[in-house]
C-alpha positions in Angstrom: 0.0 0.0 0.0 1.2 3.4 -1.1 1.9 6.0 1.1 3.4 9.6 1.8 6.5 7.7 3.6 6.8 4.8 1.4 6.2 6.8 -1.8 8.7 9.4 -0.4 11.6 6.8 0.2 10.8 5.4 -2.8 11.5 8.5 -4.9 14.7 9.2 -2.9 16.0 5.8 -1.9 14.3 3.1 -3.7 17.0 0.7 -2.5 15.3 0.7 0.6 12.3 0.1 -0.6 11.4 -4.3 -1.4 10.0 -4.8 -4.7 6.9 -6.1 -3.2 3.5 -4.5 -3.8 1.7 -4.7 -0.5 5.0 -3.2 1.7 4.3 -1.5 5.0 5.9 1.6 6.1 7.2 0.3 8.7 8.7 -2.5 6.7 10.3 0.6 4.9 11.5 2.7 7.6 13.3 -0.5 9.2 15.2 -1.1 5.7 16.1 2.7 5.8 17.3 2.1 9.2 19.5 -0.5 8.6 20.8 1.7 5.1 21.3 4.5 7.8 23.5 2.6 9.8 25.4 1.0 7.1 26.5 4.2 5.9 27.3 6.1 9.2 29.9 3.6 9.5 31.3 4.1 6.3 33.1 7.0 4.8 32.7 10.3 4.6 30.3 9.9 1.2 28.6 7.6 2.7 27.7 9.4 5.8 26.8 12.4 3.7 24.4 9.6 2.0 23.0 9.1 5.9 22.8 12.3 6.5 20.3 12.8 3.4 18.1 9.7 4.2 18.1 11.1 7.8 16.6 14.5 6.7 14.3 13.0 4.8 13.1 11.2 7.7 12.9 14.6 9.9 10.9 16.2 6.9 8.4 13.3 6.8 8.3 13.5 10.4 7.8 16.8 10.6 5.1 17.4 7.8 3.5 13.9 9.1 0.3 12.5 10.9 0.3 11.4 14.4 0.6 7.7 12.7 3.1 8.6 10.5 5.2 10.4 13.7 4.5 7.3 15.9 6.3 5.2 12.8 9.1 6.8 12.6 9.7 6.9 16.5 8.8 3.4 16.7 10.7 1.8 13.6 13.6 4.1 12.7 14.5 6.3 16.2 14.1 3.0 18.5 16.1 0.8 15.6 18.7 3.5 15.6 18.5 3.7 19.7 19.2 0.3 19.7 23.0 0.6 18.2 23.6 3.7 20.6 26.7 3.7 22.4 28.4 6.4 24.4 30.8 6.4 21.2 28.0 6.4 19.1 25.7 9.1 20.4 27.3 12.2 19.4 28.2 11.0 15.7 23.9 10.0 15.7 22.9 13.2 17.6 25.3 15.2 15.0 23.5 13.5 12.1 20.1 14.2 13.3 18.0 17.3 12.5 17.9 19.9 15.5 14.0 19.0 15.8 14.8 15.1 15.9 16.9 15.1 18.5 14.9 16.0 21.3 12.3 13.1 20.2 15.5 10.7 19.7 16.8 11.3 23.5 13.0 10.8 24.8 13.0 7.7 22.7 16.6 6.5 24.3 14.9 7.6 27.8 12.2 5.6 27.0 13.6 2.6 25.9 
């Protein structure tokens, strides 16, 4: 099923979007996750590639519904919590949008 999140990944990152026609968003925020992650371990192109997805994400988030915002804090802020370290956290919290970041330390609270 189409929506504004997987029709907006789609158009910038269709990598992270499965071929299949019936995908969930949250299906799609968990592969942009893991894209996230591979990249803000990579170089410096590829962390520039994060940061991009990462906006993206904060725009959606941003311009989005209350199920829409309760996606993307359930399926990409939690996934990303989840590979926090105290190494980790400032490179993340650098690479998040100033409005994302207090939701992302609630989330790390939270969880």
């Amino acid at each position: 099923m189409k929506n504004k999140i997987t029709s907006s990944i789609h158009e910038w990152f269709p990598e992270c979007v499965p071929a299949e026609q019936n995908v969930s968003e949250y299906t799609v925020l968990q592969n942009v996750t893991d894209y996230c992650m591979r990249c803000l371990n990579g170089n410096k192109e590829e962390q520039g590639l994060a940061k991009e997805a990462i906006n993206i994400i904060g725009i959606l988030y941003y311009n989005g519904s209350l199920h829409e915002k309760n996606a993307i804090e359930n399926e990409f802020l939690e996934r990303i919590s989840h590979c926090e370290s105290p190494a980790s956290l400032r490179l993340h919290i650098d690479f998040l949008p100033k409005e994302l970041r207090p939701i992302y330390m609630k989330t790390i609270l939270e969880n």
